[in-house]
N, CA, C and O of each residue as an XYZ file, in Angstrom:
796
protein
N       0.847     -1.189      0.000
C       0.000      0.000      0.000
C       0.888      1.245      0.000
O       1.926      1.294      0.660
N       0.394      2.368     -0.852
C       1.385      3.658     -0.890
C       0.541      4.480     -0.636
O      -0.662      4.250     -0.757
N       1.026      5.582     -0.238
C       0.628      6.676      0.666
C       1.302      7.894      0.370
O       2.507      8.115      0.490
N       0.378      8.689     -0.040
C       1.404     10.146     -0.730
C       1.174     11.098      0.644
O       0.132     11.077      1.299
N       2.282     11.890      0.938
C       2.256     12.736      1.979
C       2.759     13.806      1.060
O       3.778     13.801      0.369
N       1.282     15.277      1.275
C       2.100     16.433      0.475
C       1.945     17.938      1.739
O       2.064     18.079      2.956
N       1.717     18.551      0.907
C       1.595     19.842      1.848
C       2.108     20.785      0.753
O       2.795     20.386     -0.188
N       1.681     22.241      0.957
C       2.509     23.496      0.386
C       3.756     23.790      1.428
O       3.974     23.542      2.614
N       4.504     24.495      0.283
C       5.848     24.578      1.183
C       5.525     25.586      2.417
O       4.719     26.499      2.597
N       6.736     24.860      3.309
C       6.887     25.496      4.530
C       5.340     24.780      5.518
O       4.686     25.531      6.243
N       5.110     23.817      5.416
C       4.100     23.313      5.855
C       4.260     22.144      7.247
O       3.648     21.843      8.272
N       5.526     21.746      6.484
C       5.834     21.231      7.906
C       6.131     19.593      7.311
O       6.475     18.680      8.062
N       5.983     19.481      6.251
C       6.066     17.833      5.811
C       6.701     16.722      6.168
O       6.297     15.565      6.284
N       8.028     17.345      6.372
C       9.187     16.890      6.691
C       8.774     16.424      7.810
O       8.562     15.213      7.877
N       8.597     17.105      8.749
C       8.263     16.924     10.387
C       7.344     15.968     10.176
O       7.818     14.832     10.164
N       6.642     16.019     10.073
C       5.287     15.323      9.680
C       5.962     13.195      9.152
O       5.726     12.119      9.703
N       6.933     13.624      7.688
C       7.263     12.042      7.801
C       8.332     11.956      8.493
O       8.520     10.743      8.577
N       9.304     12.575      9.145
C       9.591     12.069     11.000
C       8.839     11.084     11.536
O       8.943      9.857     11.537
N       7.935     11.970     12.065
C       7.097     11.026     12.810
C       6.673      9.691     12.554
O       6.983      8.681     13.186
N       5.906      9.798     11.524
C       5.782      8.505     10.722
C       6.736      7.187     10.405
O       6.396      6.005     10.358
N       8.118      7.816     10.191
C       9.428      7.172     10.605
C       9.912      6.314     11.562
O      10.843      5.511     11.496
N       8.476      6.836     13.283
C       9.074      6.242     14.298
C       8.247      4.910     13.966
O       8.575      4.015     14.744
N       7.482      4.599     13.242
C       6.996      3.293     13.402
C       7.912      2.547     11.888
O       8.389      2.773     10.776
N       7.616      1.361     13.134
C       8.967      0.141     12.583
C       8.202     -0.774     11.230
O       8.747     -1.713     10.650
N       6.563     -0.125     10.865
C       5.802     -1.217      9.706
C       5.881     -0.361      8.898
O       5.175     -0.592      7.917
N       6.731      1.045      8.831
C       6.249      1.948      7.857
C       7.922      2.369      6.880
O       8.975      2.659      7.447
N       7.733      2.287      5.387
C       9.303      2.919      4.664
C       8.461      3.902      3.862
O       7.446      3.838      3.170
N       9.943      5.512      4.538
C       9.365      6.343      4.256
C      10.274      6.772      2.717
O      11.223      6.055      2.404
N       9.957      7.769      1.980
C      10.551      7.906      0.648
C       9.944      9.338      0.663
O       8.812      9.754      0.909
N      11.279     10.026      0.261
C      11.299     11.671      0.851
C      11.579     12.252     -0.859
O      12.727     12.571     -1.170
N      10.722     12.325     -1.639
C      10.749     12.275     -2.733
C      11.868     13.201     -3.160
O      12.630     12.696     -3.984
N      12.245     14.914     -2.645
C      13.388     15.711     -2.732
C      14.306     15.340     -2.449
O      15.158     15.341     -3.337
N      14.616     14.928     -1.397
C      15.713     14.217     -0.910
C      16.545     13.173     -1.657
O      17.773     13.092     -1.665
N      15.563     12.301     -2.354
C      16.373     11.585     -3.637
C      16.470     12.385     -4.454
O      17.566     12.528     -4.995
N      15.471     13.114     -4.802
C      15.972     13.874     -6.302
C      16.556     14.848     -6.474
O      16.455     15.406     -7.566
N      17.330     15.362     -5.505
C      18.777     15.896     -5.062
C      19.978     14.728     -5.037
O      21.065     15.258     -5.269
N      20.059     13.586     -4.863
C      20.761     12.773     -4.544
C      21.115     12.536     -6.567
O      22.138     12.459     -7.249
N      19.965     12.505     -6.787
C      19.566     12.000     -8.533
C      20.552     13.086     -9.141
O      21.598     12.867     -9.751
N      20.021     14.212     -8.857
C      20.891     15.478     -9.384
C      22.416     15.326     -9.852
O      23.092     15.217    -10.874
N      22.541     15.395     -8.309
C      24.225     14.964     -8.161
C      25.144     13.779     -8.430
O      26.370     13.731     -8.338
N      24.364     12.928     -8.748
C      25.029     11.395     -9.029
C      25.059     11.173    -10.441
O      26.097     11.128    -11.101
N      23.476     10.986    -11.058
C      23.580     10.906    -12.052
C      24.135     11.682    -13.238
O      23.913     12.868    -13.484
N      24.770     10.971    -13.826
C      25.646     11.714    -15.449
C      24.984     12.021    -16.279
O      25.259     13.102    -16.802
N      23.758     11.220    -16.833
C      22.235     11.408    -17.446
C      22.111     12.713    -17.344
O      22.348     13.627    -18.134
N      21.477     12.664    -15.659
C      20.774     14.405    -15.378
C      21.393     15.121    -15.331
O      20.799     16.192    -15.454
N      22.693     15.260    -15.173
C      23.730     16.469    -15.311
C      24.192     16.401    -16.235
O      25.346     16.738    -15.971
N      24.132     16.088    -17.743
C      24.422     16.431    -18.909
C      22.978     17.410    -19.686
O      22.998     18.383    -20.440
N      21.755     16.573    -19.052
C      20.558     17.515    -19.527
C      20.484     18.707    -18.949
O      20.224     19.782    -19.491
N      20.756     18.452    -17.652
C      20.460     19.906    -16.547
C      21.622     20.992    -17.239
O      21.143     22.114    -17.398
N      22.828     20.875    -17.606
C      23.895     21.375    -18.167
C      23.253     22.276    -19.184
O      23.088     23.495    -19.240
N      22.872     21.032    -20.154
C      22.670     21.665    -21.942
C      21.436     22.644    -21.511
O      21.549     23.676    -22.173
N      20.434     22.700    -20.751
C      19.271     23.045    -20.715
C      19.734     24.380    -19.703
O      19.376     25.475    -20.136
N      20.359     24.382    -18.631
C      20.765     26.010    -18.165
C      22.263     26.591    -18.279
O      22.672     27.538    -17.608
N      22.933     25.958    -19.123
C      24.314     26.127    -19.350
C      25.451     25.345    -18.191
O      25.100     24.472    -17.397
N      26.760     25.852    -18.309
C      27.958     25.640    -17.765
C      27.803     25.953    -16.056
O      28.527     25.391    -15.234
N      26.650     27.025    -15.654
C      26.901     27.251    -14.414
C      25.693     26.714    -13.671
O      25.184     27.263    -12.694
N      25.272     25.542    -14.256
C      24.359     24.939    -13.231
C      24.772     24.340    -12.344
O      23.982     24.139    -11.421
N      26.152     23.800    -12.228
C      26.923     22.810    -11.154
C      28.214     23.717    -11.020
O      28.699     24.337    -11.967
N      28.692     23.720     -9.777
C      29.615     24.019     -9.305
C      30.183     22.895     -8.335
O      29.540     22.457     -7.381
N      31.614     22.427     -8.728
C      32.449     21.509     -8.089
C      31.073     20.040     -7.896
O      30.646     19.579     -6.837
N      30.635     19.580     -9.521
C      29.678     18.495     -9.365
C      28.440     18.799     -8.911
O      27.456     18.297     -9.454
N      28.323     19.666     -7.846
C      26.591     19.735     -7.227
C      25.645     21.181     -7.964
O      25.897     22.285     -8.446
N      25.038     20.742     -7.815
C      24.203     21.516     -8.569
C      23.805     22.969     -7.788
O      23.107     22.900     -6.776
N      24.104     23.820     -8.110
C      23.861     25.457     -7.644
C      22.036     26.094     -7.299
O      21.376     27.066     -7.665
N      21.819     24.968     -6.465
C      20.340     25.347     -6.289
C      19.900     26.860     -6.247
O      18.790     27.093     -6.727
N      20.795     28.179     -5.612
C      20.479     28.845     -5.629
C      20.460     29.679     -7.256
O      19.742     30.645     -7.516
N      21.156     29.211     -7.937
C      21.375     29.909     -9.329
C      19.971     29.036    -10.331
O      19.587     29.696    -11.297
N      19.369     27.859    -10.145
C      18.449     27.110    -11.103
C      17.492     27.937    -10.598
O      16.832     28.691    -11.314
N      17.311     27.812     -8.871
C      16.145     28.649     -8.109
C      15.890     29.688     -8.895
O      14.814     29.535     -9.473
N      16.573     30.947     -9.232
C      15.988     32.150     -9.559
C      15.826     31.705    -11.135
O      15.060     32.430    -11.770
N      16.252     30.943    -11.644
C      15.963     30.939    -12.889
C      14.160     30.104    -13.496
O      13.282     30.280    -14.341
N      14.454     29.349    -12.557
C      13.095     28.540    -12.809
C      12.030     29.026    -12.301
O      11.026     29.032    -13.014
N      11.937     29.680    -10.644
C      10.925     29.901     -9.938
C       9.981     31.128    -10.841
O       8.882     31.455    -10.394
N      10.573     31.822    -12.267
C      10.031     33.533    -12.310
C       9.726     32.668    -14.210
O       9.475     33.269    -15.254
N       9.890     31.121    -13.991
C       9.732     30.792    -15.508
C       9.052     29.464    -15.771
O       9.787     28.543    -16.127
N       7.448     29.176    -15.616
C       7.345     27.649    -15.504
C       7.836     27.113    -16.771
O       8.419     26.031    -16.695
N       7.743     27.536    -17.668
C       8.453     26.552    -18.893
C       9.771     26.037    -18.515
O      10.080     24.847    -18.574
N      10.441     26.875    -18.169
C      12.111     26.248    -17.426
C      11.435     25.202    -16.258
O      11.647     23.995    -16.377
N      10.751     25.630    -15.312
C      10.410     24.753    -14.510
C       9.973     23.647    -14.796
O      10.289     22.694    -14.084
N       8.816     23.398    -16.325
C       8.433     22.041    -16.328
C       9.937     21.277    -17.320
O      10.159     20.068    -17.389
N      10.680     22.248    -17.905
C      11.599     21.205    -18.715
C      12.724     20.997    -17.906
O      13.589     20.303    -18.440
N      13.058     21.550    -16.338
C      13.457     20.486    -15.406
C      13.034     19.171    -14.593
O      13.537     18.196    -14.035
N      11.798     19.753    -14.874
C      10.783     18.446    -14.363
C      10.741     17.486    -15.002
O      10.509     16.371    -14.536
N      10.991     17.776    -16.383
C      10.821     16.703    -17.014
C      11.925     15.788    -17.452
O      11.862     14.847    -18.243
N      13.277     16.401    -16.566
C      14.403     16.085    -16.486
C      14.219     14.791    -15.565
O      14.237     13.608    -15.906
N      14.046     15.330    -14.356
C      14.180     14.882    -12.967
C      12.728     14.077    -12.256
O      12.723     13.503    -11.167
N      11.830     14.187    -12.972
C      10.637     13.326    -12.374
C      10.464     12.135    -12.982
O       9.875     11.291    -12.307
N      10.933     11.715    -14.454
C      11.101     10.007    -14.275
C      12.241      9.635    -14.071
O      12.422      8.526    -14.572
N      13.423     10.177    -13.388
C      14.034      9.407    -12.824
C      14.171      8.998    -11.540
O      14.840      8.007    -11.249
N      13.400      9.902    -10.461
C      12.871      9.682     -9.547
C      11.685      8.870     -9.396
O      11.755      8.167     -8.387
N      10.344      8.694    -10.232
C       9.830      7.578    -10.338
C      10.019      6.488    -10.278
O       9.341      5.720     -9.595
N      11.541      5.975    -11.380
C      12.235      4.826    -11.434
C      12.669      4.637    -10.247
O      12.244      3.716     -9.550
N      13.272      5.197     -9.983
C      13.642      5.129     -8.460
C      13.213      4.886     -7.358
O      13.925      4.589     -6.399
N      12.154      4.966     -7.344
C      10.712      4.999     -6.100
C      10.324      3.490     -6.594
O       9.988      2.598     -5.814
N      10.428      3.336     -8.085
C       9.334      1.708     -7.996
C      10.820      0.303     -7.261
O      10.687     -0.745     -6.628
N      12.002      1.007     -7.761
C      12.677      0.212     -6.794
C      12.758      0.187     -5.271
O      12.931     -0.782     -4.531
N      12.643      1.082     -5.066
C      12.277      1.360     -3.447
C      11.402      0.457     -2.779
O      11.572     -0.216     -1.762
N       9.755      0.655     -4.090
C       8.764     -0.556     -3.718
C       8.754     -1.342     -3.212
O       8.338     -1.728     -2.120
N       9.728     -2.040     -4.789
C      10.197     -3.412     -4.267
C      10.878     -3.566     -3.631
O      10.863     -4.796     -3.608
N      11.804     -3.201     -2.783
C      12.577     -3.348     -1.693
C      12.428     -3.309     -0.470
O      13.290     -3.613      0.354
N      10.655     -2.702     -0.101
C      10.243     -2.420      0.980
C       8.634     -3.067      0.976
O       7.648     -2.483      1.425
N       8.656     -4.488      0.318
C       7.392     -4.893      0.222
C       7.308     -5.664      1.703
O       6.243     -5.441      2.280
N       8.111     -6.412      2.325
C       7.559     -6.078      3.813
C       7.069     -5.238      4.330
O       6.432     -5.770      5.239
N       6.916     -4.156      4.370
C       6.470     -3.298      5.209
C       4.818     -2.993      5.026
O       4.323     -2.958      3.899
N       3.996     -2.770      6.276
C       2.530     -2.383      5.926
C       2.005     -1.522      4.536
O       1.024     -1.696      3.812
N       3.183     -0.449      4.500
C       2.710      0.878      3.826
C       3.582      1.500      3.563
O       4.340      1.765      4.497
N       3.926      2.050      2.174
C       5.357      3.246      2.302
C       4.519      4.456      2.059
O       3.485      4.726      1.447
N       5.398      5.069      2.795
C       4.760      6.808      2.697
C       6.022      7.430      1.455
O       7.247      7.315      1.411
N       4.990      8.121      0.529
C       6.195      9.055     -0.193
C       5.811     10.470     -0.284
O       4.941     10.825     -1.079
N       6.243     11.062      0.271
C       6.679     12.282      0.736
C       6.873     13.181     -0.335
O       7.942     13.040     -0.928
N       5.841     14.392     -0.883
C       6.710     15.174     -2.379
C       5.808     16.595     -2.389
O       4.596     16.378     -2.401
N       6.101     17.665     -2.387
C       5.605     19.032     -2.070
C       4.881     19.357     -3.593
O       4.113     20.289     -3.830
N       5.378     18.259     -4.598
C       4.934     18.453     -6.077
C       3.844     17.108     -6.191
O       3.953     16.473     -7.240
N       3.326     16.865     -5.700
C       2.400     15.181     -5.529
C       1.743     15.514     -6.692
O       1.983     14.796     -7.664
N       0.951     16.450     -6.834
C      -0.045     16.086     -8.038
C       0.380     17.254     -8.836
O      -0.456     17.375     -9.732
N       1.544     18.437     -8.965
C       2.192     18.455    -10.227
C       3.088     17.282    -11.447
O       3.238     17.250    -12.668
N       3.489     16.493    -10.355
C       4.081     15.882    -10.963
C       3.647     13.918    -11.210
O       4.117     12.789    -11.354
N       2.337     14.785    -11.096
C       1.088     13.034    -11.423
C       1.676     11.692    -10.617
O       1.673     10.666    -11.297
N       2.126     11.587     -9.394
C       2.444     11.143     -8.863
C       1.516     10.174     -8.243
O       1.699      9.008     -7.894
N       0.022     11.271     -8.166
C      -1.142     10.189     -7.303
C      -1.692      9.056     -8.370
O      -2.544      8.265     -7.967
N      -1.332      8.991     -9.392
C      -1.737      7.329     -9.946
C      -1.560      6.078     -9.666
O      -2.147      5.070    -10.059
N      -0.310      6.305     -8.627
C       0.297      4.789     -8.013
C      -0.574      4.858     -6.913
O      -1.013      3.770     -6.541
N      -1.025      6.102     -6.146
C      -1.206      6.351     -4.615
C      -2.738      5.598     -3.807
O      -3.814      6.164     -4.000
N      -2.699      4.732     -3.214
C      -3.882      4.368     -2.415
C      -4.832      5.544     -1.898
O      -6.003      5.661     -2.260
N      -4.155      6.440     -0.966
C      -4.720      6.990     -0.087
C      -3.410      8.354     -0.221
O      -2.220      8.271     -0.523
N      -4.093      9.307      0.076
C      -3.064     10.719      0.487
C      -3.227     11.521      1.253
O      -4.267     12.137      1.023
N      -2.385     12.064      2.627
C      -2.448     12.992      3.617
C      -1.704     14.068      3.005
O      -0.699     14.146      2.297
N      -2.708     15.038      3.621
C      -1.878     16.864      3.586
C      -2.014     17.297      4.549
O      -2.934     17.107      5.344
N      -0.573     18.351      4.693
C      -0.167     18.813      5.932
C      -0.447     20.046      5.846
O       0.213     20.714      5.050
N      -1.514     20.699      6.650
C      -1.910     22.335      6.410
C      -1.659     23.182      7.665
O      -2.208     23.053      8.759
N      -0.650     24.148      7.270
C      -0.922     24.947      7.843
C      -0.850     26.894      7.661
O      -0.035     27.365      6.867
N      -1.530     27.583      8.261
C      -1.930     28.766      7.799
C      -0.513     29.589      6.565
O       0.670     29.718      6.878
N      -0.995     29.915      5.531
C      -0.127     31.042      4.221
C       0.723     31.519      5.214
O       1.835     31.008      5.348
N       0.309     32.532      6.007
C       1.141     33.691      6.446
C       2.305     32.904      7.750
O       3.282     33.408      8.304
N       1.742     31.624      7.891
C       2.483     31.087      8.556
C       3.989     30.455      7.843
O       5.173     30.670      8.103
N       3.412     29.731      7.003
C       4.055     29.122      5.925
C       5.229     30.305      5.454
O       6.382     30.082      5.823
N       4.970     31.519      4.672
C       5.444     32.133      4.326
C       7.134     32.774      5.617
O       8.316     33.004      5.359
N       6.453     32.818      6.699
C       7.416     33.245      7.893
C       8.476     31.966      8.047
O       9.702     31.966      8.158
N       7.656     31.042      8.016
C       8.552     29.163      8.015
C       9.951     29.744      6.852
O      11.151     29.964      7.020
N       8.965     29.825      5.611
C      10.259     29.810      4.840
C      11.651     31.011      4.823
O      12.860     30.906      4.619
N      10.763     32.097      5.139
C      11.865     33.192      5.252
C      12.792     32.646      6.131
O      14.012     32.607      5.976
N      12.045     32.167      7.193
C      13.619     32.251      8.065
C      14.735     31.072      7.662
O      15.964     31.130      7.699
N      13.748     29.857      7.220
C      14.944     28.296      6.932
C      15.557     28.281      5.796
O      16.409     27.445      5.497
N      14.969     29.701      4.682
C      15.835     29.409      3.072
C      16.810     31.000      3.152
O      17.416     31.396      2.157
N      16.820     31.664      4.290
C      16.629     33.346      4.579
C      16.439     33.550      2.874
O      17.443     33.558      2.162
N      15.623     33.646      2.526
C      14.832     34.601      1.867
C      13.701     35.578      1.808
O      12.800     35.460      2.638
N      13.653     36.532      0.912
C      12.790     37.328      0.873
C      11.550     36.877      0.656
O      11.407     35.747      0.188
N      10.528     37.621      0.936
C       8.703     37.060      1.070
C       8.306     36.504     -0.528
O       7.754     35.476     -0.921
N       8.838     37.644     -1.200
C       8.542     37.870     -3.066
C       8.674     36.475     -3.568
O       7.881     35.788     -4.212
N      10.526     36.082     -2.868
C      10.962     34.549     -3.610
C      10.336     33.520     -3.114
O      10.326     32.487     -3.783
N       9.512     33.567     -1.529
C       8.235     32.470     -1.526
C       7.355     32.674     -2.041
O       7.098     31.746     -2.808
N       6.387     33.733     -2.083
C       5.371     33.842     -2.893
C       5.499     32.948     -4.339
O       4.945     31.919     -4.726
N       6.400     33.763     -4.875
C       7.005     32.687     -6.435
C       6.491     31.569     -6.527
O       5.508     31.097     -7.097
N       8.001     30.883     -5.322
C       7.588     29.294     -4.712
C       6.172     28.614     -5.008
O       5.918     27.718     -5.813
N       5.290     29.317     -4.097
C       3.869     29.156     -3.732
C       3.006     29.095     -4.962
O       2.143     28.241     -5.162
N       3.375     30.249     -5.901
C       2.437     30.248     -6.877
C       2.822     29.123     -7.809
O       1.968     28.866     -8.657
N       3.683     28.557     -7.827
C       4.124     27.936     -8.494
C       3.615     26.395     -8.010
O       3.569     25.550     -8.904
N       3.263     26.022     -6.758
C       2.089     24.710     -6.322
C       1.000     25.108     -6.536
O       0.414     26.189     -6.599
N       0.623     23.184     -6.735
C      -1.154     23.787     -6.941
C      -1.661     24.723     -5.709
O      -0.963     24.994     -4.731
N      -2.926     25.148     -5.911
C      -3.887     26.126     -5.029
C      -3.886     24.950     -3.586
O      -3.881     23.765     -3.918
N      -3.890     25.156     -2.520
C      -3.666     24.923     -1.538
C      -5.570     23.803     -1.331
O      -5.725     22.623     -1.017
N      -6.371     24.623     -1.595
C      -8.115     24.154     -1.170
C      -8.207     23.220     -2.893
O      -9.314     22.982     -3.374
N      -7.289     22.919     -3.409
C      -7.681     21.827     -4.428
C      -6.705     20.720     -3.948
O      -7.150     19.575     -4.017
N      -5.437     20.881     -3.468
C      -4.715     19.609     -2.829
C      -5.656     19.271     -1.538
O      -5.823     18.063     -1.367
N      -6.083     19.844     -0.917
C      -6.983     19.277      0.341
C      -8.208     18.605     -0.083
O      -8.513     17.479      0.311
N      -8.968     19.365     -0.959
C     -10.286     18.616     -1.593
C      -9.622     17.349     -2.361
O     -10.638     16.747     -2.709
N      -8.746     16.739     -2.738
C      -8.543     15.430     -3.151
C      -7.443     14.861     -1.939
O      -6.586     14.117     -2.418
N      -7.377     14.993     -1.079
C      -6.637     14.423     -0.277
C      -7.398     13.416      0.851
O      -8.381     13.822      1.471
N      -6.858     12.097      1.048
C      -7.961     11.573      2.108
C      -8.072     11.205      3.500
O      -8.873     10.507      4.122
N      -6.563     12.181      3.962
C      -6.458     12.383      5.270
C      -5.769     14.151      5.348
O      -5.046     14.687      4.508
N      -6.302     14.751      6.665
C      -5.794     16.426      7.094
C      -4.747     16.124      8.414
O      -4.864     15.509      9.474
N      -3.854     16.766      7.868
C      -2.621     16.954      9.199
C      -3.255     18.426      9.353
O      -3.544     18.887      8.249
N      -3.533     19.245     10.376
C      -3.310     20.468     10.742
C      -1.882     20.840     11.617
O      -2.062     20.245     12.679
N      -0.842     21.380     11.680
C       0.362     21.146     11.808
C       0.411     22.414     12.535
O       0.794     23.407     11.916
N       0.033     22.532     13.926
C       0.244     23.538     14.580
C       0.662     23.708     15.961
O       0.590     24.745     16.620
N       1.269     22.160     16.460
C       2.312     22.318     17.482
C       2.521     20.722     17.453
O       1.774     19.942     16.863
N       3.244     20.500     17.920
C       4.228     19.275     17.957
C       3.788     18.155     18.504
O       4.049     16.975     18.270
N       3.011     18.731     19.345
C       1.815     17.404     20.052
C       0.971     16.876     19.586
O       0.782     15.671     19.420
N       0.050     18.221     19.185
C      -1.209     18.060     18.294
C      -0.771     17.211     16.570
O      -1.661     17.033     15.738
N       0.111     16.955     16.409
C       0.826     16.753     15.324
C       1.050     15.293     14.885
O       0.873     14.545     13.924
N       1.642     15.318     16.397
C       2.027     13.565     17.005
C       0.465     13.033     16.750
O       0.183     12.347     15.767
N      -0.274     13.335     17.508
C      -1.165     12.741     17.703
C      -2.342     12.293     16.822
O      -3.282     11.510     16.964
N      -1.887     13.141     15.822
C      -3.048     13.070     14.234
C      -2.234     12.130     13.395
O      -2.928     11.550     12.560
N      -0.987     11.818     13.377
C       0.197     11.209     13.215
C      -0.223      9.693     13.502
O      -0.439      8.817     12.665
N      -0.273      9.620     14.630
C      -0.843      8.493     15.511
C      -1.815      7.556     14.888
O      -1.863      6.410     14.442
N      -2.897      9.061     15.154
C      -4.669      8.331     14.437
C      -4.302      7.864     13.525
O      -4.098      6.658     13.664
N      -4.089      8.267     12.541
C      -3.671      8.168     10.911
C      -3.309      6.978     10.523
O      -3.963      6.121      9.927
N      -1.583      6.969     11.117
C      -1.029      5.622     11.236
C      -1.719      4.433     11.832
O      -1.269      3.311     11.602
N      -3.055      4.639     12.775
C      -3.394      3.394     12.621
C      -4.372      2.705     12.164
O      -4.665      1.525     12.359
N      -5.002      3.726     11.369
C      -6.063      3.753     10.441
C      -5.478      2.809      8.897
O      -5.859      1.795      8.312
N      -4.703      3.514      8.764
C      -3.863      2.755      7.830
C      -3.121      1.717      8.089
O      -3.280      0.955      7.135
N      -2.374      1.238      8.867
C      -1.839      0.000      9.187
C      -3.338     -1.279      9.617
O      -3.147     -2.494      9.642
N      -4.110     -0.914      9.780
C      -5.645     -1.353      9.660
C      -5.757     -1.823      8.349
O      -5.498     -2.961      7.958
N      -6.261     -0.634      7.531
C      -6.503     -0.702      6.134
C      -5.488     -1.583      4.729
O      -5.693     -2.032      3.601
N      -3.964     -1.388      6.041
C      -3.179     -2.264      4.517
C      -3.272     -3.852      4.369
O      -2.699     -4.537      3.522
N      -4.487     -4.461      5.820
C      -4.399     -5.509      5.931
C      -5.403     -6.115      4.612
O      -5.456     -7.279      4.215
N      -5.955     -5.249      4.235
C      -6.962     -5.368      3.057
C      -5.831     -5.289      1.641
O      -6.270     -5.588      0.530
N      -5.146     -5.090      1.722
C      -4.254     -5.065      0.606
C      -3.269     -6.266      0.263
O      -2.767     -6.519     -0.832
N      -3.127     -6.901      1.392
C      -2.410     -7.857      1.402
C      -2.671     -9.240     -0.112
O      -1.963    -10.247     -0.157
């Protein structure tokens, strides 16, 4: 059974599959997190990522997030023809994961782009992690120090916030650490329930 975990940025996601982490029936798959790993490893994606923003997309091998950032965030066409770099090879990547984690009740995969990047076709069931714009927006200034303008960007650039919730089939409200745990909790055992039907 798979399980998409999304949220708009600065929402708290991360925190969110933490938690989920602490249980021992669950493999989690942090969809950025590989596809940063993808970035930098693969020769594939760094010959496309190259030809497609020139010579100064990588510095010393890794990729200059802050230099693609301003280029993509103010341009979705650049944005979807990185996407379209980097989202089936992260797919591929995830169906090996699958299989590698078919013991387990349920994998959670984790991706702030879930249904930009049509991800929910594999997905059973999907939780979103909400919590208030103006909150969100303060989250990110301080953890990327950037300016409000370059989240906004960000933001406009995910779907509308009340269309990822209207197709989603569980709500994290993510507004203190307890309350968090504990919806965390429910959730997880709603679903470790439900994957017995999958078996």
């Amino acid at each position: 059974m798979i399980v998409g975990l999304t949220g708009g940025i600065g929402s708290g996601k991360t925190t969110v599959a933490k938690l989920f982490s602490n249980y021992a029936n669950v493999a989690i798959y942090i969809a950025d997190v590989e596809a940063k790993k993808l970035i930098n490893s693969s020769t594939s994606i760094k010959q496309q990522i190259t030809k497609l923003f020139g010579a100064n997309a990588y510095k010393n091998n890794i990729l200059d997030r802050k230099y693609i950032g301003q280029l993509v965030f103010n341009s979705k066409a650049k944005l979807q023809a990185l996407n379209k770099i980097v989202h089936p090879a992260v797919k591929e990547h995830f169906v090996n994961f699958v299989q590698s984690n078919q013991n387990k009740d349920y994998i959670l995969y984790e991706s702030a782009i879930l249904f930009e990047s049509n991800s929910i076709e594999k997905l059973d069931f999907i939780i979103s992690v909400y919590v208030d714009l103006e909150e969100r927006i303060e989250r990110v200034m301080v953890r990327d120090s950037v300016e409000k303008k370059e989240v906004l960007a960000r933001i406009n650039n995910q779907w509308k916030e009340d269309k990822i919730l209207l197709l989603s089939n569980y709500l994290i409200i993510n507004s203190s650490i307890e309350n968090t745990k504990d919806q965390v909790r429910k959730i997880h055992n709603i679903l470790t329930k439900k994957a017995l039907h999958f078996l």
